[in-house]
mmCIF file as Biopython writes it, N, C-alpha, C and O atoms, coordinates in Angstrom:
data_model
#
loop_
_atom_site.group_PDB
_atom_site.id
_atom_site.type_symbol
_atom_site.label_atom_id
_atom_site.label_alt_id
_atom_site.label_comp_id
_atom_site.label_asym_id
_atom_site.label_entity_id
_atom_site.label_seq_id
_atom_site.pdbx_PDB_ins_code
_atom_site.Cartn_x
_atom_site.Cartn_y
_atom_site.Cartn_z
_atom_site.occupancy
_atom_site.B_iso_or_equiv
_atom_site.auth_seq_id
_atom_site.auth_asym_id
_atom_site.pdbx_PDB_model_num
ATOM 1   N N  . UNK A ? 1  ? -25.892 61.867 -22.547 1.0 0.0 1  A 1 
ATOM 2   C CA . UNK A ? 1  ? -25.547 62.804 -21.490 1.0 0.0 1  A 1 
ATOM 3   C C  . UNK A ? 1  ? -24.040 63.065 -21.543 1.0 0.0 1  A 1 
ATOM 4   O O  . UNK A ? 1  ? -23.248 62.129 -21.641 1.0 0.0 1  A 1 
ATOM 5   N N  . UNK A ? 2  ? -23.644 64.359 -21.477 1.0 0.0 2  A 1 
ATOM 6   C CA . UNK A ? 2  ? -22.553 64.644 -21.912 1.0 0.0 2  A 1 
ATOM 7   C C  . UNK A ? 2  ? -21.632 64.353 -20.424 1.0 0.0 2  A 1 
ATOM 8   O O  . UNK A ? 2  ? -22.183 63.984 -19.386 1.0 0.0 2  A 1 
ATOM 9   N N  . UNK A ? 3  ? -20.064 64.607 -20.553 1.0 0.0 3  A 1 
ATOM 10  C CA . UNK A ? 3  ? -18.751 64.199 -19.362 1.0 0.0 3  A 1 
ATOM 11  C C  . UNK A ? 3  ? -18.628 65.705 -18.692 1.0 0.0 3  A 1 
ATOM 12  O O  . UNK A ? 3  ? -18.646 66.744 -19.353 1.0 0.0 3  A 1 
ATOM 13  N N  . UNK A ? 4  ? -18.540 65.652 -17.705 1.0 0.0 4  A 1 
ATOM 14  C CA . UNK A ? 4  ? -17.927 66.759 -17.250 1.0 0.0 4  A 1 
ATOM 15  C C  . UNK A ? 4  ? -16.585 66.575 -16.578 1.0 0.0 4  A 1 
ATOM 16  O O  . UNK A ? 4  ? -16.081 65.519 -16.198 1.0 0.0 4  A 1 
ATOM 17  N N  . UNK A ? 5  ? -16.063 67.907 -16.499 1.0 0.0 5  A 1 
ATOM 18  C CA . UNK A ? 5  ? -14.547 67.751 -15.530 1.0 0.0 5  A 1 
ATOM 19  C C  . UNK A ? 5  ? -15.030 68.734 -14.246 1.0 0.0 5  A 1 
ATOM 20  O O  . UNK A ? 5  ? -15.620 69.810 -14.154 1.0 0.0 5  A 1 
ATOM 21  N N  . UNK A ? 6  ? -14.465 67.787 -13.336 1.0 0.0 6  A 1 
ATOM 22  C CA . UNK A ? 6  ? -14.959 68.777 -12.232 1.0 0.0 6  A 1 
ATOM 23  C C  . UNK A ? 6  ? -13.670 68.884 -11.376 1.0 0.0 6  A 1 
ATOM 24  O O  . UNK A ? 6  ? -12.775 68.185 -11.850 1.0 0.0 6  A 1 
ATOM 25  N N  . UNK A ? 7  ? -13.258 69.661 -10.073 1.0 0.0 7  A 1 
ATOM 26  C CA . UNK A ? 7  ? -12.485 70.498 -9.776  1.0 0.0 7  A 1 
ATOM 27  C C  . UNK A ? 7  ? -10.998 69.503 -9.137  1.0 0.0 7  A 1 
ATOM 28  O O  . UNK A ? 7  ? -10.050 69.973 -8.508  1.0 0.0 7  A 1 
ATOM 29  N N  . UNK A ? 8  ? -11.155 68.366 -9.455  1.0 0.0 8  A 1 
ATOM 30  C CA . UNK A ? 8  ? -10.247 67.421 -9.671  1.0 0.0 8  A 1 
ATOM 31  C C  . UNK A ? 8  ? -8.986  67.703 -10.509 1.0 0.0 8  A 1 
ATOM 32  O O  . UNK A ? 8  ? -7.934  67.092 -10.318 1.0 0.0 8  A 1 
ATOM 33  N N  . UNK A ? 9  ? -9.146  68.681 -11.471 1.0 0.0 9  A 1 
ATOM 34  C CA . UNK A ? 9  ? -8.503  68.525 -13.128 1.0 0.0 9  A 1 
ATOM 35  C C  . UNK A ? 9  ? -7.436  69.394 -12.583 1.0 0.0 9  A 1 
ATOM 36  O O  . UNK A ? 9  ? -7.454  70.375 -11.840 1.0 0.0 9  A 1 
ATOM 37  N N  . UNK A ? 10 ? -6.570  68.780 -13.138 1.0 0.0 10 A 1 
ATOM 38  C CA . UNK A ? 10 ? -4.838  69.442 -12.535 1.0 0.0 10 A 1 
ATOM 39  C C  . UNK A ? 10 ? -4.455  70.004 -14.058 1.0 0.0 10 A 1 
ATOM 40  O O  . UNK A ? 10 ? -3.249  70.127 -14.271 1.0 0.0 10 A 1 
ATOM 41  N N  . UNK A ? 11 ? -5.155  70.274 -14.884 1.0 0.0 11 A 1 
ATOM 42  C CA . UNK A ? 11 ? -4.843  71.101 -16.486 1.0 0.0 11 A 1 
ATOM 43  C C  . UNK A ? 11 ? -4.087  70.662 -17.005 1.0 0.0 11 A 1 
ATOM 44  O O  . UNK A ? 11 ? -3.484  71.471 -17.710 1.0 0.0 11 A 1 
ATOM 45  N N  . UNK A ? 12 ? -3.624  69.373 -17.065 1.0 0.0 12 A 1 
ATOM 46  C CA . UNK A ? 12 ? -2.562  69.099 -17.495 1.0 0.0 12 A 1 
ATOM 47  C C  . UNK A ? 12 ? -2.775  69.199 -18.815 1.0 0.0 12 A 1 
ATOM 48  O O  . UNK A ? 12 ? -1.737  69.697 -19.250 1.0 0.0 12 A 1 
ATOM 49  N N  . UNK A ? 13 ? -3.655  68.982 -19.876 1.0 0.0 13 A 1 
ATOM 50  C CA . UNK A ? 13 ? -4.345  69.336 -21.065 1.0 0.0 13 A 1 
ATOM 51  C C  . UNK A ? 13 ? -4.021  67.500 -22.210 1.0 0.0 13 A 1 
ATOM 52  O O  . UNK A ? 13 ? -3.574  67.372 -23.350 1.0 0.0 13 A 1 
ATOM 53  N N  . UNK A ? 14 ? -4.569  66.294 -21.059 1.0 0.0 14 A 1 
ATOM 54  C CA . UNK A ? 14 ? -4.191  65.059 -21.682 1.0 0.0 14 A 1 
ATOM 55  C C  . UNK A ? 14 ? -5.448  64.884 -22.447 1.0 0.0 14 A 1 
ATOM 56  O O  . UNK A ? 14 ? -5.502  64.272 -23.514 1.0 0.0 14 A 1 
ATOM 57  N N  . UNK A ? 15 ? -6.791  65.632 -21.666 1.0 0.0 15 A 1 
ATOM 58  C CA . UNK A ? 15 ? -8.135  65.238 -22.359 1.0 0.0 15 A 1 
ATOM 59  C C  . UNK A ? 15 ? -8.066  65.750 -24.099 1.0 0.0 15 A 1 
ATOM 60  O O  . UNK A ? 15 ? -8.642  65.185 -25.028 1.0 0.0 15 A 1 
ATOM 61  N N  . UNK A ? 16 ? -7.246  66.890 -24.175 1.0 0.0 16 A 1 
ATOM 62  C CA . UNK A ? 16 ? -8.095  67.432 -24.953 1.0 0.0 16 A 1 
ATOM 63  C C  . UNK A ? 16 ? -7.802  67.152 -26.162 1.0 0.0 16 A 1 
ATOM 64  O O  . UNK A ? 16 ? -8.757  67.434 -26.886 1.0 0.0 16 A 1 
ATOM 65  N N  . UNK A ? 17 ? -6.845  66.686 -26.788 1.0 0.0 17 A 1 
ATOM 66  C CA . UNK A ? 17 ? -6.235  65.973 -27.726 1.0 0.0 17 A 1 
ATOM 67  C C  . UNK A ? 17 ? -7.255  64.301 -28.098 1.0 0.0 17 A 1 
ATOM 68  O O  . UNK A ? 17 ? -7.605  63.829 -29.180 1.0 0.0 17 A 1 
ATOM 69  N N  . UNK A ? 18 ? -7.440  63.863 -26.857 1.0 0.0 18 A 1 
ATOM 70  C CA . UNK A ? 18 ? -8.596  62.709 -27.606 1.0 0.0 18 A 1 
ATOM 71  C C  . UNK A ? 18 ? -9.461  62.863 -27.834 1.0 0.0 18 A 1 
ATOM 72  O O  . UNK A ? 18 ? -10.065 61.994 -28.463 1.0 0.0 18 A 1 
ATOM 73  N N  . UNK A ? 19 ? -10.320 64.496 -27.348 1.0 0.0 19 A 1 
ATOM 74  C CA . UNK A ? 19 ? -11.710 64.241 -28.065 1.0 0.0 19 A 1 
ATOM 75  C C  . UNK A ? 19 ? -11.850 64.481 -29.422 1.0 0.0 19 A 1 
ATOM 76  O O  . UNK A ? 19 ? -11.361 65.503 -29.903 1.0 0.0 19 A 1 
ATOM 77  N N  . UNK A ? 20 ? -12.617 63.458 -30.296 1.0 0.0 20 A 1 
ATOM 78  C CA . UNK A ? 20 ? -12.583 63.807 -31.813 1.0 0.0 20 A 1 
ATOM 79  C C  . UNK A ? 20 ? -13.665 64.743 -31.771 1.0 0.0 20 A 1 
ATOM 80  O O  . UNK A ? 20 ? -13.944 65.314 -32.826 1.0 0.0 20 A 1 
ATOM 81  N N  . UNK A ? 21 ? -14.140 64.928 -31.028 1.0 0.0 21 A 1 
ATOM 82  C CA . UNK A ? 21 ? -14.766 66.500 -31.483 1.0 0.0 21 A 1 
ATOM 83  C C  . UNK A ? 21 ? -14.749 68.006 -30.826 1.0 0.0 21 A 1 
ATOM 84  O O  . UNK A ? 21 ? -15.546 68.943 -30.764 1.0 0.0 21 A 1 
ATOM 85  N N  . UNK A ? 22 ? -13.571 67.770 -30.423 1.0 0.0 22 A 1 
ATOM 86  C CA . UNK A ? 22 ? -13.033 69.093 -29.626 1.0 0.0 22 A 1 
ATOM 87  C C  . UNK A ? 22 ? -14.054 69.993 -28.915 1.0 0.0 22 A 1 
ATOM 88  O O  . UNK A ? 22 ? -14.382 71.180 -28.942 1.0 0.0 22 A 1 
ATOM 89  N N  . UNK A ? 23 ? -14.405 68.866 -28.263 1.0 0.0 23 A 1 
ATOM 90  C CA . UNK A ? 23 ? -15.238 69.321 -27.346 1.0 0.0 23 A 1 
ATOM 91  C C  . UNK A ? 23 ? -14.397 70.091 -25.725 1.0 0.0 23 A 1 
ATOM 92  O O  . UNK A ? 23 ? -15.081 70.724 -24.921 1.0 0.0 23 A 1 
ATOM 93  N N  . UNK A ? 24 ? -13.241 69.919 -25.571 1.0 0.0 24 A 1 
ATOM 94  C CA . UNK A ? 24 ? -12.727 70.425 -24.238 1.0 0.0 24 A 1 
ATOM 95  C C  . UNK A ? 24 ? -11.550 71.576 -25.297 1.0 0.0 24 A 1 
ATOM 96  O O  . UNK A ? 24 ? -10.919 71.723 -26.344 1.0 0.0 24 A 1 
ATOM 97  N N  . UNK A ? 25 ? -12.010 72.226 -23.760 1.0 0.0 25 A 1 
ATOM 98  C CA . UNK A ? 25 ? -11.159 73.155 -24.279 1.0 0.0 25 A 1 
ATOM 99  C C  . UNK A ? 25 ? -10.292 73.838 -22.675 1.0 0.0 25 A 1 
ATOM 100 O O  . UNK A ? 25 ? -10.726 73.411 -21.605 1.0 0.0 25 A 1 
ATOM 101 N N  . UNK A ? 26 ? -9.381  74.632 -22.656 1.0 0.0 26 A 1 
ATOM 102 C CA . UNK A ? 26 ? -9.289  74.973 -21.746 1.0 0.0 26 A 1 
ATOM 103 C C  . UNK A ? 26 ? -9.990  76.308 -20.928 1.0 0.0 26 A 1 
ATOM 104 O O  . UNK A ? 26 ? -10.434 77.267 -21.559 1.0 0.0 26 A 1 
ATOM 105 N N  . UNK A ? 27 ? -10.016 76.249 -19.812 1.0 0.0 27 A 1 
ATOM 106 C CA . UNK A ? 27 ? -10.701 77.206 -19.077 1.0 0.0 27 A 1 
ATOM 107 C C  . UNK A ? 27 ? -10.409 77.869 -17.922 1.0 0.0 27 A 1 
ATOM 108 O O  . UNK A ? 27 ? -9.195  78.021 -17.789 1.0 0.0 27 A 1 
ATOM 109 N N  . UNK A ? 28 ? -10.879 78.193 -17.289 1.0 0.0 28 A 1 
ATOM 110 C CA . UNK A ? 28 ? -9.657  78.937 -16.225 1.0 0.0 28 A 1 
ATOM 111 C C  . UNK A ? 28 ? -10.404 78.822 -14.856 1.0 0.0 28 A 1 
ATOM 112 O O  . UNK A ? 28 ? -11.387 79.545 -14.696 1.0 0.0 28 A 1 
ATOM 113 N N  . UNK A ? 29 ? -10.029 77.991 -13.876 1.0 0.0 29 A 1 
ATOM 114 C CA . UNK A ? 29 ? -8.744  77.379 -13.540 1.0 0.0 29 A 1 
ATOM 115 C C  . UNK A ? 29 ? -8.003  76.017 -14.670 1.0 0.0 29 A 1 
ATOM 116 O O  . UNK A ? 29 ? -6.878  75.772 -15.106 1.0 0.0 29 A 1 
ATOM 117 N N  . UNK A ? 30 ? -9.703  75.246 -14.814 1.0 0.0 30 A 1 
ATOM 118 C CA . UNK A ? 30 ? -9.584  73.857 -15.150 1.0 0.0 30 A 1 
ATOM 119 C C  . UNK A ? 30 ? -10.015 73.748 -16.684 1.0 0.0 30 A 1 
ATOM 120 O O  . UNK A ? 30 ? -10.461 74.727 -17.282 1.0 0.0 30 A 1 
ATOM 121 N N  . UNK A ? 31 ? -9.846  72.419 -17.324 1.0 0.0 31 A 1 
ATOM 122 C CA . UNK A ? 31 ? -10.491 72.497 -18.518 1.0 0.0 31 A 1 
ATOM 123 C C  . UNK A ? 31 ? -12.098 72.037 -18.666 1.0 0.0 31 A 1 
ATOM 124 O O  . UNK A ? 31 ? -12.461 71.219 -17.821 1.0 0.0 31 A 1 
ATOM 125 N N  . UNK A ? 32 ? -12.897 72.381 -19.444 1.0 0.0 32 A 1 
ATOM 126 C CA . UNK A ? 32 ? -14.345 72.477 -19.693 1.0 0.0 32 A 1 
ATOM 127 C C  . UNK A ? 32 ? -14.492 71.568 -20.725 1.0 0.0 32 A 1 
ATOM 128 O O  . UNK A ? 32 ? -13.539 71.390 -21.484 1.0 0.0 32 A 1 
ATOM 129 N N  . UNK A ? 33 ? -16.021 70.673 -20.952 1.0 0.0 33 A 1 
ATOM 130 C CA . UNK A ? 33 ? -16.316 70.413 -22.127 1.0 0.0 33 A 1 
ATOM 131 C C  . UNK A ? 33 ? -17.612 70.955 -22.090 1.0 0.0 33 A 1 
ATOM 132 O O  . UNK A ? 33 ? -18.520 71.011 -21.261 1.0 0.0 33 A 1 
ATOM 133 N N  . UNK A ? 34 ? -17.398 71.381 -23.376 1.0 0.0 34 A 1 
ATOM 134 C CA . UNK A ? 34 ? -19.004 71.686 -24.075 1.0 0.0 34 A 1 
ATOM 135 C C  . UNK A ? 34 ? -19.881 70.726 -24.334 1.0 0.0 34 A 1 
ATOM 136 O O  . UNK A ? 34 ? -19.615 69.941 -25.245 1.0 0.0 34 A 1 
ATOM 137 N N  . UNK A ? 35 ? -21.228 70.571 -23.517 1.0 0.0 35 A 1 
ATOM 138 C CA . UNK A ? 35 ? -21.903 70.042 -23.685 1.0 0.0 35 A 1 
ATOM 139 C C  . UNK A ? 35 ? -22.554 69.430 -25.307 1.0 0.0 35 A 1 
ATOM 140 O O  . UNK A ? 35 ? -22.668 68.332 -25.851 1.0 0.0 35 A 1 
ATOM 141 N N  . UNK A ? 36 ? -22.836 70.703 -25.603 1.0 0.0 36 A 1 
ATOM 142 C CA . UNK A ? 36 ? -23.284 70.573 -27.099 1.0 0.0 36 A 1 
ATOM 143 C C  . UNK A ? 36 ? -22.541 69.932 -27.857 1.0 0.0 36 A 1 
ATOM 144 O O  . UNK A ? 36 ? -23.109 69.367 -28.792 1.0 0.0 36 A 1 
ATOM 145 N N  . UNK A ? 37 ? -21.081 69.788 -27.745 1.0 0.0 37 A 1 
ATOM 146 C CA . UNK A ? 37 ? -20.558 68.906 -28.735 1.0 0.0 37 A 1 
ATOM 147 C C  . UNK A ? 37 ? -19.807 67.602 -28.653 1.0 0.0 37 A 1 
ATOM 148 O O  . UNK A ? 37 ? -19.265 67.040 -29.605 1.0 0.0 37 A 1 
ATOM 149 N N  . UNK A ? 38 ? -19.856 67.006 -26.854 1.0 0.0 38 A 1 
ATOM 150 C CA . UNK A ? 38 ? -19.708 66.409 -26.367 1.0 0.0 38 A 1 
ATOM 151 C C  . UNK A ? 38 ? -20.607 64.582 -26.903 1.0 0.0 38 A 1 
ATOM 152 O O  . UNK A ? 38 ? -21.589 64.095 -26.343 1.0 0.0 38 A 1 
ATOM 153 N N  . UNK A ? 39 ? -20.210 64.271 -27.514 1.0 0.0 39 A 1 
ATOM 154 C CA . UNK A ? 39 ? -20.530 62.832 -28.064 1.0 0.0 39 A 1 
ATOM 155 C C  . UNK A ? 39 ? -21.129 61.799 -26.892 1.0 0.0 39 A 1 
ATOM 156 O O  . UNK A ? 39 ? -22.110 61.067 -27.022 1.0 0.0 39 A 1 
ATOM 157 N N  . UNK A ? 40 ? -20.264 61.938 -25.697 1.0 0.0 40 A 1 
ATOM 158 C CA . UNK A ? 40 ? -20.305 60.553 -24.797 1.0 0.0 40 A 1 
ATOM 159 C C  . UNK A ? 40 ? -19.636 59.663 -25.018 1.0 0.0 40 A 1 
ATOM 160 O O  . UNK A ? 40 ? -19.886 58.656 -24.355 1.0 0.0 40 A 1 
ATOM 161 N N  . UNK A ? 41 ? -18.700 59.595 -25.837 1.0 0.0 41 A 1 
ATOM 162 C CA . UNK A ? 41 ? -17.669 58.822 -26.512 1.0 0.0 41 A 1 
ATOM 163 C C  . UNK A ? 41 ? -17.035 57.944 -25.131 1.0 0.0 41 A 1 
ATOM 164 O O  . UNK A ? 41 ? -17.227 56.751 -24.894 1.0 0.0 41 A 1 
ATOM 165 N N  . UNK A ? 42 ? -16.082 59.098 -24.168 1.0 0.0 42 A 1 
ATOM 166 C CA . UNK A ? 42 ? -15.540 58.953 -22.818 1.0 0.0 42 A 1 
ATOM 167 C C  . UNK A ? 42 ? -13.945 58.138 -23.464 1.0 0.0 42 A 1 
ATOM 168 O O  . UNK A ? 42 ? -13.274 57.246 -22.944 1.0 0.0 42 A 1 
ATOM 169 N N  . UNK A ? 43 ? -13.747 58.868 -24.746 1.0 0.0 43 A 1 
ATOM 170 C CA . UNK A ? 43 ? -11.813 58.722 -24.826 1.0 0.0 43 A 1 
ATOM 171 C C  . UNK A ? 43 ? -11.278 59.703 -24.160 1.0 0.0 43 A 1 
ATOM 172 O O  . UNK A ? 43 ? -10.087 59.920 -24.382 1.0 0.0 43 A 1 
ATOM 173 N N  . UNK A ? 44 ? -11.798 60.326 -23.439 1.0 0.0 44 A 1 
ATOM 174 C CA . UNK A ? 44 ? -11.563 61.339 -22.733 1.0 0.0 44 A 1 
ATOM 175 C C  . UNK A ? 44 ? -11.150 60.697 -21.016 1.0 0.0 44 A 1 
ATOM 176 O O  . UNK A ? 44 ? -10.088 60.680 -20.392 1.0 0.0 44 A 1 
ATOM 177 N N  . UNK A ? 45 ? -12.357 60.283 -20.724 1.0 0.0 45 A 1 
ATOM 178 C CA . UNK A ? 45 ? -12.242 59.601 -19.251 1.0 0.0 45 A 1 
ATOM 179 C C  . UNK A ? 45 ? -10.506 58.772 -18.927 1.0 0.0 45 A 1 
ATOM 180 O O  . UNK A ? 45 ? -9.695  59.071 -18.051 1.0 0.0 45 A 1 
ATOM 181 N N  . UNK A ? 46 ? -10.412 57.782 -19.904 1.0 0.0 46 A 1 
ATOM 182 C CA . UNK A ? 46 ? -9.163  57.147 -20.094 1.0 0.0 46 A 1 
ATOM 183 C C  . UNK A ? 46 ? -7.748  57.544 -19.565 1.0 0.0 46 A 1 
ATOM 184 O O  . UNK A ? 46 ? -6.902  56.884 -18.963 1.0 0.0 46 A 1 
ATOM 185 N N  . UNK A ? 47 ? -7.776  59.043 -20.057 1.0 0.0 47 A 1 
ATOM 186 C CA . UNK A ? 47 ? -6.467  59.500 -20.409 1.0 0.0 47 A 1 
ATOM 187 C C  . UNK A ? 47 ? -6.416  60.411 -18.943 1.0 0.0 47 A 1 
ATOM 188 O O  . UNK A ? 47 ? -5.439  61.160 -18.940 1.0 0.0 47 A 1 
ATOM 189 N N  . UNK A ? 48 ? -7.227  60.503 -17.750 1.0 0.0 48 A 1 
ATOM 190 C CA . UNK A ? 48 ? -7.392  61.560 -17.176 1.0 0.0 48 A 1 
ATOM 191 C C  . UNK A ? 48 ? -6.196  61.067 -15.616 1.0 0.0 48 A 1 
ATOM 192 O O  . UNK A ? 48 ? -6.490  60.187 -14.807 1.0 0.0 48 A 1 
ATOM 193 N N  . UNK A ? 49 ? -5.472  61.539 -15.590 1.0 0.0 49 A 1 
ATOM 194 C CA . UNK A ? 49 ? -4.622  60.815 -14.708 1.0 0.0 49 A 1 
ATOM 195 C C  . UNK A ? 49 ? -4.994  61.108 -13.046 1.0 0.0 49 A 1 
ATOM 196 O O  . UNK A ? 49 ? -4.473  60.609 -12.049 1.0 0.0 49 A 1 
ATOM 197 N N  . UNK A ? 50 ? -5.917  61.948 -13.138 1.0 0.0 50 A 1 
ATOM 198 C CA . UNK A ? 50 ? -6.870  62.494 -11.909 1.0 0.0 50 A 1 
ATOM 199 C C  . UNK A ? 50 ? -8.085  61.668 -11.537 1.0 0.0 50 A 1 
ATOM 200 O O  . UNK A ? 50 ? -8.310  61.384 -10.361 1.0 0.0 50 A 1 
ATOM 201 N N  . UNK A ? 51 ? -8.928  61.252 -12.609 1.0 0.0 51 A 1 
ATOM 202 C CA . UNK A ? 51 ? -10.334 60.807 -12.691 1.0 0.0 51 A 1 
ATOM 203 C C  . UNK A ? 51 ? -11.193 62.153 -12.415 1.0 0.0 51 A 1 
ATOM 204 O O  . UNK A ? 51 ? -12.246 62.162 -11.778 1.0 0.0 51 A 1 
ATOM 205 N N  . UNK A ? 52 ? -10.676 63.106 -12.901 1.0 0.0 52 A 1 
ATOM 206 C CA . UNK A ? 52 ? -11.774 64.679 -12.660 1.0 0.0 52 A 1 
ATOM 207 C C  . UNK A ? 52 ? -12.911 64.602 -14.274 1.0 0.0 52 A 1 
ATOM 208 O O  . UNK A ? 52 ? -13.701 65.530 -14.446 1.0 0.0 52 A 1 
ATOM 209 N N  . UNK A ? 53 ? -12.850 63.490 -15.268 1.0 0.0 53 A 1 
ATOM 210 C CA . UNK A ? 53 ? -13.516 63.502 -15.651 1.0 0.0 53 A 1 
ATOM 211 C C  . UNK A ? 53 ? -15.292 62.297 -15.509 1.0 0.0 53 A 1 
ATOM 212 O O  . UNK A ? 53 ? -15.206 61.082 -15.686 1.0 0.0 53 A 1 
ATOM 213 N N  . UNK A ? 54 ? -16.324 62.813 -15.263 1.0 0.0 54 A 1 
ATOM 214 C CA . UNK A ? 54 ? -16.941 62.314 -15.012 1.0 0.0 54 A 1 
ATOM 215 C C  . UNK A ? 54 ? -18.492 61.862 -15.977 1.0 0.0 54 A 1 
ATOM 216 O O  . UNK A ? 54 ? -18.826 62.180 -17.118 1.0 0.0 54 A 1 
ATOM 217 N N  . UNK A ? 55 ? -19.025 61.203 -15.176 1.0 0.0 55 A 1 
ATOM 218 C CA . UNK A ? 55 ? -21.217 61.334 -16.605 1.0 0.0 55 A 1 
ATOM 219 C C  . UNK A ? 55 ? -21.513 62.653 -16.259 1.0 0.0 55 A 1 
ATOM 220 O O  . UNK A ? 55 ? -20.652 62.989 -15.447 1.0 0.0 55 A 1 
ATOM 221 N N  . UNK A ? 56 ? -22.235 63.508 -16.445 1.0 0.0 56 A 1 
ATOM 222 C CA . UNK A ? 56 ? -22.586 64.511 -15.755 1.0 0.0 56 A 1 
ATOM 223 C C  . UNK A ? 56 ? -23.879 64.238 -15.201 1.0 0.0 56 A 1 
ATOM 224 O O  . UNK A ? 56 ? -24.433 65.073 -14.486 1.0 0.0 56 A 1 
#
């Protein structure tokens, strides 16, 4: 089950650099991950200085 970011995310753009599969990208307001290429890895969760990333 893939991470989502939900309306927490202040864009700072810390997620998007750890996912190894560039799964986030930015979006407008906040940044998005794509499900489909979203691993579940959660090096993503780590880096989020908000906690706007979540399980979905």
């Amino acid at each position: 089950m893939a991470h989502v970011i939900n309306d927490d995310c202040a864009s700072c753009g810390a997620c998007e650099p750890e996912c190894p599969v560039q799964a986030i990208s930015q979006g407008d307001p906040i940044y998005k991950i794509d499900a489909a290429k979203c691993t579940d890895c959660a090096a993503c969760v780590d880096v989020c200085p908000t906690g706007a990333i979540k399980k979905k």
